[in-house]
RODO-2510 file (C-alpha; in nm, 4 decimals, decimal comma):
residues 419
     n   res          X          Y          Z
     1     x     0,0000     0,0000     0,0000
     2     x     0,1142     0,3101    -0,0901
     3     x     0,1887     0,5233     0,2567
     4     x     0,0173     0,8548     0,2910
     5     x    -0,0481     1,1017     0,5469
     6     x    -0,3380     1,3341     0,4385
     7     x    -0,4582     1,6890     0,6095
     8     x    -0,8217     1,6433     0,7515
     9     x    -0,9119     1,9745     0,6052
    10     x    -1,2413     2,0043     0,4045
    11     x    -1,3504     2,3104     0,2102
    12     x    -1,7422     2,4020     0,2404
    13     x    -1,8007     2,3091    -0,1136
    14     x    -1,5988     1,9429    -0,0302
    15     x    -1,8157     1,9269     0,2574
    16     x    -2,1687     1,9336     0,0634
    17     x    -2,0685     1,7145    -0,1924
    18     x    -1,9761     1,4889     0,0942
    19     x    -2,2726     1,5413     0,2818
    20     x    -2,4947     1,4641    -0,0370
    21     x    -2,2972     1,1414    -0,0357
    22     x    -2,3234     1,0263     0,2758
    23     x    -2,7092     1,1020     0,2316
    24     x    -2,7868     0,9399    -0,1086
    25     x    -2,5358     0,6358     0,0971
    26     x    -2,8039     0,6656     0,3584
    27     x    -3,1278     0,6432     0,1688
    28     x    -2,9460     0,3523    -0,0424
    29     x    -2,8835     0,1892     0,2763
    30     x    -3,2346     0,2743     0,5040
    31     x    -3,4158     0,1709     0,1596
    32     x    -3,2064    -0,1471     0,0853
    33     x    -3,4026    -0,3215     0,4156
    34     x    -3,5042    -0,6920     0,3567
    35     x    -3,2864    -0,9566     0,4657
    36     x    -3,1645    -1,2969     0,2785
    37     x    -3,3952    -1,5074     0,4145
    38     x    -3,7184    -1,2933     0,2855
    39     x    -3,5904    -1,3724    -0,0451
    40     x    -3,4893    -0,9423    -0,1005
    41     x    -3,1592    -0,8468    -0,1774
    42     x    -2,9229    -0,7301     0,1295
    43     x    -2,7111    -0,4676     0,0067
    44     x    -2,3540    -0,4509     0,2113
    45     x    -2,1620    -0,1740     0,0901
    46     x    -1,7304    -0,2513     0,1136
    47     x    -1,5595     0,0437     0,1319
    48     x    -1,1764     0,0091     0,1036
    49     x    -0,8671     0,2740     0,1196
    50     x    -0,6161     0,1347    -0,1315
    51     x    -0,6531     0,2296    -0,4796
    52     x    -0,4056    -0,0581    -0,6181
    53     x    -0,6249    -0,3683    -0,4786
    54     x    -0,9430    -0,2647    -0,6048
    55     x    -0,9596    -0,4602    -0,8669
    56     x    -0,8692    -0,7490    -0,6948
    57     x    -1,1531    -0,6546    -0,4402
    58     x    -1,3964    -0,6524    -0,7433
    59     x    -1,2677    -1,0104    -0,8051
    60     x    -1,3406    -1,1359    -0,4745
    61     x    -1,6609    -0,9233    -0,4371
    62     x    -1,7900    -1,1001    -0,7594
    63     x    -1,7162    -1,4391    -0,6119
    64     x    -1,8900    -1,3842    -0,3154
    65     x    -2,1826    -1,1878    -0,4760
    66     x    -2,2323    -1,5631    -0,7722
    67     x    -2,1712    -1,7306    -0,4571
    68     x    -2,4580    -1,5293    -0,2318
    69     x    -2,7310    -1,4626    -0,4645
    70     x    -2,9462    -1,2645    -0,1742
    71     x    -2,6664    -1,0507    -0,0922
    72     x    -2,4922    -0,7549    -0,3463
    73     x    -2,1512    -0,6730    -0,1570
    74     x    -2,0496    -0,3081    -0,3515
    75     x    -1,6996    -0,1644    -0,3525
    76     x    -1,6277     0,1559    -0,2640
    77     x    -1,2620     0,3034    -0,3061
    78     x    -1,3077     0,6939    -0,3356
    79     x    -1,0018     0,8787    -0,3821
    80     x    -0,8474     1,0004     0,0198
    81     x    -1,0315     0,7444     0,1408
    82     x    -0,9392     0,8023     0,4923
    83     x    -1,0246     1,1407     0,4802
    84     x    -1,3758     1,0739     0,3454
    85     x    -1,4024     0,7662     0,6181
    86     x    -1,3254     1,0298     0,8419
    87     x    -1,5999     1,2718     0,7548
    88     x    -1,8958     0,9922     0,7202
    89     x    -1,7712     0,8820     1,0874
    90     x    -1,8718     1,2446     1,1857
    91     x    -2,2384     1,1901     0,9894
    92     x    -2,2225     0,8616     1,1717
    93     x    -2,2549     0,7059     0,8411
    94     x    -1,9667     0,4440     0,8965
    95     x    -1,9646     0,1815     0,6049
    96     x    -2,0946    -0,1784     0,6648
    97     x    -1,7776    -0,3329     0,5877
    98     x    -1,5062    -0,1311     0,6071
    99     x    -1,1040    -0,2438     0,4912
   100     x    -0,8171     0,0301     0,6338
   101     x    -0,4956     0,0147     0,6953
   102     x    -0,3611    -0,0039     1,0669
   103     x    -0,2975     0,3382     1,0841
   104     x    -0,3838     0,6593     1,3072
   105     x    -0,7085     0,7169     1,1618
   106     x    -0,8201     0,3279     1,2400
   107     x    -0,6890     0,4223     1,5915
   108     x    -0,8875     0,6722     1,6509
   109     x    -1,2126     0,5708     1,4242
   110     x    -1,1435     0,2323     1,6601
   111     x    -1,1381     0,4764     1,9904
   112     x    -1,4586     0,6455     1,8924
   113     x    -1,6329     0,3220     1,9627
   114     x    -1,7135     0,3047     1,5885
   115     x    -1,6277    -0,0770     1,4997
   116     x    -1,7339    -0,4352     1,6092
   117     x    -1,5561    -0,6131     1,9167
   118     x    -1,4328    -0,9374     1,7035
   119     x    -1,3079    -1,0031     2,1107
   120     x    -1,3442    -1,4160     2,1194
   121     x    -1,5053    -1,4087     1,7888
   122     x    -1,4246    -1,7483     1,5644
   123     x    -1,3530    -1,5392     1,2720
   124     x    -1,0227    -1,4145     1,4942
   125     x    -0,9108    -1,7790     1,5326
   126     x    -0,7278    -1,8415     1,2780
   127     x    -0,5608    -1,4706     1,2709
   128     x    -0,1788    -1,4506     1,3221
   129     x    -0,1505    -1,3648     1,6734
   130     x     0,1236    -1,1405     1,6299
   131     x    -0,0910    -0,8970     1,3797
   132     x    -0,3721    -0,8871     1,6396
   133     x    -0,1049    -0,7290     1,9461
   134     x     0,0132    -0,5251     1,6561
   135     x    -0,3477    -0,3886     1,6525
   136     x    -0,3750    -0,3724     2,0158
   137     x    -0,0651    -0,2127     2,0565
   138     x    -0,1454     0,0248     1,8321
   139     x    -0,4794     0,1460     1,9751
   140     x    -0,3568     0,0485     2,3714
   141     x    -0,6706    -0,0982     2,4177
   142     x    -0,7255    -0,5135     2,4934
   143     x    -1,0848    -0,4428     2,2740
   144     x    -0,9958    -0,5962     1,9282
   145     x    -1,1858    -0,3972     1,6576
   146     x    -1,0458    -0,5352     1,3562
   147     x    -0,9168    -0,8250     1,1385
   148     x    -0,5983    -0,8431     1,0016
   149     x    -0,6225    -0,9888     0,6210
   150     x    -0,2769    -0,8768     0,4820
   151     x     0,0684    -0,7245     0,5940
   152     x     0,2924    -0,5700     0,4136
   153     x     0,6855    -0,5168     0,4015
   154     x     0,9368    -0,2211     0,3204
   155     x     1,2731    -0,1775     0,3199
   156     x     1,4891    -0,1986     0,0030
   157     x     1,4237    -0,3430    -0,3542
   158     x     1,6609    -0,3795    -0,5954
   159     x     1,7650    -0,4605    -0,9491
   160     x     1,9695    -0,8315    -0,9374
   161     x     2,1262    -0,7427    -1,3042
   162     x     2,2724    -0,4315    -1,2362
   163     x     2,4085    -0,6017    -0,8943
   164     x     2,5628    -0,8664    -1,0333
   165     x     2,7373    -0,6046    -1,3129
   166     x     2,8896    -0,3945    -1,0537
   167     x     3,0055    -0,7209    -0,9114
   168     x     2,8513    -0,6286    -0,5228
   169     x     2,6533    -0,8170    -0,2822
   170     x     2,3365    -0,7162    -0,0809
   171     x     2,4629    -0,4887     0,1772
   172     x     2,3416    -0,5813     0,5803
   173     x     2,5250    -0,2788     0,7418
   174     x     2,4895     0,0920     0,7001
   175     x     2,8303     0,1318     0,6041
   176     x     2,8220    -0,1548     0,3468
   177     x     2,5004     0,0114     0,2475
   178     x     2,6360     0,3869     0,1763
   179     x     2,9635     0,1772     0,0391
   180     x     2,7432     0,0148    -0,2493
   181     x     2,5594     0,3468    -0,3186
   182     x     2,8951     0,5305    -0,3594
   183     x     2,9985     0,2558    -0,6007
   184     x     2,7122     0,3128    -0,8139
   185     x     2,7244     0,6919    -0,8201
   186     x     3,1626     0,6784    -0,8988
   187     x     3,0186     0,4052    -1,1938
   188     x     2,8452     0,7392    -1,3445
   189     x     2,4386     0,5395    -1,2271
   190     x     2,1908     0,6864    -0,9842
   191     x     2,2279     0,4192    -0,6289
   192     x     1,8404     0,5463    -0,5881
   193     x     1,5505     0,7014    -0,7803
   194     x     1,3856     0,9430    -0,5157
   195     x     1,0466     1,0734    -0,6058
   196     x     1,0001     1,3360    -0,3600
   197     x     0,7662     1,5197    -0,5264
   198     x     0,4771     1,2710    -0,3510
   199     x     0,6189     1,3485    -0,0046
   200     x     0,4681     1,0472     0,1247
   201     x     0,7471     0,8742    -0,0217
   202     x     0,9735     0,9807     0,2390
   203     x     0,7634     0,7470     0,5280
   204     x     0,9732     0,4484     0,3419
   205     x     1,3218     0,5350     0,4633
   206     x     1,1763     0,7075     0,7242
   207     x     1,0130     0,5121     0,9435
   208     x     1,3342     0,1746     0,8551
   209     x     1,5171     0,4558     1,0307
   210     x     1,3469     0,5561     1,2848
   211     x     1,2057     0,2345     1,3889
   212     x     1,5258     0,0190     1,3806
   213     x     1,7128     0,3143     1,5213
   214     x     1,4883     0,4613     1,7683
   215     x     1,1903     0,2083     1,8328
   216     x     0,8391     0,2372     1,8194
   217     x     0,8396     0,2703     2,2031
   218     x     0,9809     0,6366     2,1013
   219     x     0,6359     0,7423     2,0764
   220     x     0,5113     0,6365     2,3911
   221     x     0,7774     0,8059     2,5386
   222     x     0,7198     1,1230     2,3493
   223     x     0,3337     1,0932     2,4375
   224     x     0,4149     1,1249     2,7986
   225     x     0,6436     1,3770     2,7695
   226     x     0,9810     1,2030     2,8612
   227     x     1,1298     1,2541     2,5343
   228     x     1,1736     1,4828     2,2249
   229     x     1,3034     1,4548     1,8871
   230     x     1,5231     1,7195     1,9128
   231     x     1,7006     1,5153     2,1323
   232     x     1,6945     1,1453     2,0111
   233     x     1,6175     1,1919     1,6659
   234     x     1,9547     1,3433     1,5420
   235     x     2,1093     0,9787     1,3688
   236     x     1,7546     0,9396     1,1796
   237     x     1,7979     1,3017     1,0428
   238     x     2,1325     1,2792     0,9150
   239     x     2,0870     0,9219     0,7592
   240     x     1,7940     1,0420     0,5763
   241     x     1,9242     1,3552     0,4345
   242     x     2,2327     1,1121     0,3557
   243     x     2,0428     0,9194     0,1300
   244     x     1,9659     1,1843    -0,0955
   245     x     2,3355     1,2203    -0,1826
   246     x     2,2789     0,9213    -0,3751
   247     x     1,9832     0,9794    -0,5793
   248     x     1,9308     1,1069    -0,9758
   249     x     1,9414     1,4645    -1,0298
   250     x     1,5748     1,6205    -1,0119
   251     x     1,4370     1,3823    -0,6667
   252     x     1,1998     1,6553    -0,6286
   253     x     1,0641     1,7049    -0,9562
   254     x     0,9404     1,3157    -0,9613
   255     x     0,6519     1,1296    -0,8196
   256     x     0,6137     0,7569    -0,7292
   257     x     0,4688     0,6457    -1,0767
   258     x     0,7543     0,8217    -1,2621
   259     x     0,9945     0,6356    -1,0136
   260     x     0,8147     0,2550    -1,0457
   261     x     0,8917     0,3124    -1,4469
   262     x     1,2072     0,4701    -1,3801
   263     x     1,3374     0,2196    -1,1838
   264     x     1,1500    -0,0605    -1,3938
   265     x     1,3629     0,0558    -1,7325
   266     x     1,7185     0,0335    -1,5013
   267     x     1,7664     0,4069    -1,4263
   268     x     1,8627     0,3200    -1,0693
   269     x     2,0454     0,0275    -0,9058
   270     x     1,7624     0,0450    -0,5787
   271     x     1,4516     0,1767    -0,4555
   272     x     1,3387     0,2898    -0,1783
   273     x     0,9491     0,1754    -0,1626
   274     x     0,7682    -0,1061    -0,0370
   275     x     0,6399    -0,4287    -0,1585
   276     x     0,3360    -0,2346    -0,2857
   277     x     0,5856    -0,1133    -0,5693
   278     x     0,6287    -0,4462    -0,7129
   279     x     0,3413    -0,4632    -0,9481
   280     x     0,3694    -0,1349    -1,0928
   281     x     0,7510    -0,2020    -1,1387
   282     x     0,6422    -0,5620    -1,3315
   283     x     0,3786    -0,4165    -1,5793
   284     x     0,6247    -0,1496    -1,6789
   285     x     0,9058    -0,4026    -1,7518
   286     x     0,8122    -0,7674    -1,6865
   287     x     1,1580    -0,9363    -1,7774
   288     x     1,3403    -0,7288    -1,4551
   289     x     1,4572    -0,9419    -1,2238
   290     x     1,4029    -0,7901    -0,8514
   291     x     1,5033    -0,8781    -0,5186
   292     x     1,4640    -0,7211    -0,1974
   293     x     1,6143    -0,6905     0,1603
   294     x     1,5695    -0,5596     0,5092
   295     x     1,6857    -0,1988     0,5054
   296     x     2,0358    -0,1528     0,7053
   297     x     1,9752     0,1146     0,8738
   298     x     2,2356     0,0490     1,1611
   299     x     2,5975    -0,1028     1,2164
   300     x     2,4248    -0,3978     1,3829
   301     x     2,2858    -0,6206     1,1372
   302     x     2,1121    -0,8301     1,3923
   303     x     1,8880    -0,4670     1,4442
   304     x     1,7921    -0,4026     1,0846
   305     x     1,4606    -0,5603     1,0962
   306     x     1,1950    -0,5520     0,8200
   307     x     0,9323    -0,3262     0,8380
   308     x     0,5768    -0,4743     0,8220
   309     x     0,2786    -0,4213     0,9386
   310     x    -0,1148    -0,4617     0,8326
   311     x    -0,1689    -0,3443     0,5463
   312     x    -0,5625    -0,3751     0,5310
   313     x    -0,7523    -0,5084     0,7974
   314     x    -1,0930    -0,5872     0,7921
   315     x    -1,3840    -0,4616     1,0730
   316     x    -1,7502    -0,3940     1,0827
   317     x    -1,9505    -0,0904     1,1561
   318     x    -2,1087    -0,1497     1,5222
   319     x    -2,4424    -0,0135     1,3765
   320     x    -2,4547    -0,1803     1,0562
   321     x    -2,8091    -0,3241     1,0147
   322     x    -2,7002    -0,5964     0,8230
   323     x    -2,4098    -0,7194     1,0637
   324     x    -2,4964    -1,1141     0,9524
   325     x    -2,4575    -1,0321     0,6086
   326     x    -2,1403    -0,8128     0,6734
   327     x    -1,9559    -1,0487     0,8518
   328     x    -2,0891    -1,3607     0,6109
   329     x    -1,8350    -1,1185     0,3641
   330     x    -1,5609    -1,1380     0,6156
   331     x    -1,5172    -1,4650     0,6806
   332     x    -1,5034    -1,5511     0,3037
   333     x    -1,2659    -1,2725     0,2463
   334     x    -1,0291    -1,4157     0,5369
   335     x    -1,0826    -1,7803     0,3706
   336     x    -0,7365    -1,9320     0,2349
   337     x    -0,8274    -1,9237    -0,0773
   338     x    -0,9436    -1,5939    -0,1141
   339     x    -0,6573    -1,4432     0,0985
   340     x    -0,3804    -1,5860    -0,1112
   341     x    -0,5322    -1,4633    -0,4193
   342     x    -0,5107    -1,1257    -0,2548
   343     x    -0,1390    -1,1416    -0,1627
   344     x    -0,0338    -1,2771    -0,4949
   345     x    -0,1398    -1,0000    -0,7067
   346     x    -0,0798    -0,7476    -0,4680
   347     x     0,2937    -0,8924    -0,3473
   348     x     0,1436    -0,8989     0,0127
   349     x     0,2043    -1,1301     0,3041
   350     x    -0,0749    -1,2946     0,4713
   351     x    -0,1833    -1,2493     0,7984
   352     x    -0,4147    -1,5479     0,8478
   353     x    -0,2588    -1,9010     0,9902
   354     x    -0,1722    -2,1581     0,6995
   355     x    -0,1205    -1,8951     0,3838
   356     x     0,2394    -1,8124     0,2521
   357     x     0,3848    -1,5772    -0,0082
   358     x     0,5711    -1,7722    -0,1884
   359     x     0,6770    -1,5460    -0,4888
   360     x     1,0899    -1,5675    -0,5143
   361     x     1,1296    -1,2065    -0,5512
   362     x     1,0391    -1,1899    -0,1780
   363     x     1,2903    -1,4442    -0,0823
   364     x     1,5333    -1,1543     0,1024
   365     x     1,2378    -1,0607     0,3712
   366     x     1,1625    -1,4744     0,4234
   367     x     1,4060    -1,4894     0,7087
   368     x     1,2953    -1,2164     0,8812
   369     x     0,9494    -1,3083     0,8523
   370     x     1,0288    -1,6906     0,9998
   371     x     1,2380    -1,5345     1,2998
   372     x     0,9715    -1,2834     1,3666
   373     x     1,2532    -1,0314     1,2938
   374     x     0,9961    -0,7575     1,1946
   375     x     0,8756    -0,4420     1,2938
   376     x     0,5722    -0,1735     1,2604
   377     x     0,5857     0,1471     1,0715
   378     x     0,6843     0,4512     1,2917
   379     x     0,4224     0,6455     1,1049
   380     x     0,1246     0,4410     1,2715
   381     x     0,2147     0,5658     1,6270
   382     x     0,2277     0,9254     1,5025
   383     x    -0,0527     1,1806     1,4480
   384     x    -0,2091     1,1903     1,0960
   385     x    -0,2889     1,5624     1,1746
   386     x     0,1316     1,6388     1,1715
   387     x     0,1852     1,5620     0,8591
   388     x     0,4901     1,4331     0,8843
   389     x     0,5326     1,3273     0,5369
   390     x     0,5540     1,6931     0,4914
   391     x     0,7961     1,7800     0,7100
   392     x     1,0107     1,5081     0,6024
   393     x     0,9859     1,6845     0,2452
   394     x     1,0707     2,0138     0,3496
   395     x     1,3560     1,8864     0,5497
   396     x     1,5194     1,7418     0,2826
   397     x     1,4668     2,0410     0,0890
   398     x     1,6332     2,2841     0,3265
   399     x     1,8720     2,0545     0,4809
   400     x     1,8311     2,2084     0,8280
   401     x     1,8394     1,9043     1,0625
   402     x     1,7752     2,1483     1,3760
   403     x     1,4826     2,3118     1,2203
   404     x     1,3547     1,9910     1,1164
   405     x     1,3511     1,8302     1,4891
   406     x     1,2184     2,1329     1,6503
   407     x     0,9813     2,1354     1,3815
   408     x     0,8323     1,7139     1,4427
   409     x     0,8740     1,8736     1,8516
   410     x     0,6239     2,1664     1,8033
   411     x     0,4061     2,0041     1,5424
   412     x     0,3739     1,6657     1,8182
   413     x     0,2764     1,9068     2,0499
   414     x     0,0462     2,1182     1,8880
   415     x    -0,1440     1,8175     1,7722
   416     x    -0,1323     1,6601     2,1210
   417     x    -0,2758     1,9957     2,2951
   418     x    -0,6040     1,9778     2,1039
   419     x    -0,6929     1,6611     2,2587
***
């Protein structure tokens, strides 16, 4: 999934065309009534945040739809999905079915009181226990208000040919790392194709640095006011603005689709993205072969973990009035068959029991996954409201690593004082 941090800010205009949604969603849903066994129709609207799997959604929502002739399940994937979640949750107007990433906008949707309690529910059984404390971690509370269906994994993916020519080896150190981009950039080739001008790209390096570096615990810390970035986050500053030593010559005048087919016709030797990148990078050049690794973002190779966490999960509205029907939807979506589908064309990794990725390309983030050597993304213990994709941007911009920390200090607590 493609990591982004948007501003919760709505104009009037965006606001009425919202509002005549979430009415006409309304009336569809007050006037849909019936249930399966009366022989009418249930309709059980799916609305999902990532624009890349819908049409592997509108596979599995056929499936189940031949499958469940009383029932029409209907995707939803608007465009700033979480924003427009966001606003419906204000018109209490939450979707029946409703797939999100595990992100600050589930945790607070989730803290609102908004979602099912799948607490003890069978369709939890056969979850990966470590995704559902991932989830409970995330929202500190022991109520569990979602379903993890897929994870995902960043870190470093890169092109095996042009390896092999420059005759070097997947680094596992920071130093080996910065040691292989400098022998790409002396060889006259860009180590990395940077598309800065989406800053959400910068969460990818980001949050391998922070996290391996600093630890997700950071933010707890921060929260109760033991901490500051000013004063722990100075390493994660200077290895990101590092990295951009080592990059082609406009990195802010391209985007993440002019970096998948950048990167997919050889113009760089890595990339900095997530597994989420893979398809793109295969329809624009099927005969690359890829590989990936764990990003080394220390000295310590036993610390550079991968970074994954859940991708999509999948919960419930608490009021839906056709809660059989909605989680009849779930449990097929979470069945093996359906869920391996799903990680296949979207290069994810399951999070239910018995369902593996086995697509070779992935084979440098297999160990970690076996050991459990894996991590969550700093960005889903930090406030969508600071935008700190956009700090990140400006940051590397300027190159001011004080004004950069003060700025993630103020902006933390600005956000935290309107609570």
């Amino acid at each position: 999934m493609k990591k982004t941090i948007k501003p919760v800010v709505v104009s009037v205009l965006a606001m009425s065309v919202l509002s005549a949604c979430g009415s006409n969603a309304a009336d569809k849903s007050a006037n849909s009534g019936g249930n399966a066994s009366s022989g009418e129709k249930v309709k059980v609207e799916f609305f999902q945040n990532k624009t890349e799997a819908k049409a592997t959604f509108d596979k599995l929502v056929a499936k189940f739809n031949e499958a469940n002739p009383n029932i029409v399940v209907t995707q939803v994937n608007p465009p700033d999905a979480e924003t427009v979640l966001k606003t419906r949750a204000a018109k209490k107007d939450i979707p029946d079915v409703v797939g999100i990433g595990a992100t600050d906008t589930y945790k607070t949707l989730s803290g609102s009181g908004l979602f099912e309690d799948f607490t003890g529910d069978p369709l939890a059984e056969n979850i990966q226990p470590a995704y559902l404390q991932m989830l409970k971690d995330l929202t500190g509370s022991d109520e569990l208000n979602g379903l993890p269906f897929s994870s995902n994994a960043s870190g470093v993916i890169y092109n095996k040919a042009m390896f092999a020519e420059a005759g070097v080896t997947v680094p596992t150190t920071w130093d080996e790392f910065m040691a292989v981009a400098q022998k790409f950039k002396d060889s006259g080739k860009n180590a990395f194709y940077l598309t800065l001008k989406d800053s959400w790209t910068t969460l990818t390096p980001f949050n391998s640095l922070s996290t391996i570096i600093k630890g997700n615990d950071f933010f707890k810390e921060r929260a109760a006011g033991t901490v500051t970035f000013a004063d722990s986050f100075n390493e994660v500053a200077e290895k990101l603005l590092k990295l951009t030593e080592y990059g082609q010559k406009d990195i802010f005048g391209k985007g993440y689709n002019d970096g998948n087919t950048a990167f997919a016709k050889g113009e760089s030797a890595m990339y900095l993205q997530g597994v989420w990148a893979i398809p793109e990078i295969v329809k624009a050049n099927p005969s690359i072969e890829l590989g990936v690794f764990p990003f080394p973002a220390t000295n310590d190779a036993a610390d550079n973990k991968v970074i994954s966490g859940v991708d999509t999960l999948l919960t419930i509205s608490k009021n839906t009035k056709h809660k059989e029907e909605a989680k009849k939807f779930v449990d097929f979506l979470l069945q093996p068959e359906n869920v391996s589908l799903y990680i296949n064309e979207q290069k994810a990794f399951p999070a239910v029991k018995g369902v593996t990725q086995d697509d070779p390309t992935m084979d440098g983030f297999k160990e970690a996954f076996s050991a459990g050597n894996l991590a969550d993304f700093a960005d889903h213990y930090i406030p969508s409201a600071m935008k700190v994709d956009t700090i990140n941007q400006s940051f590397l911009q300027k190159k001011d690593i004080k004004a950069y920390l003060e700025q993630l200090d103020k902006e933390w607590d600005k956000v935290a004082n309107r609570k």
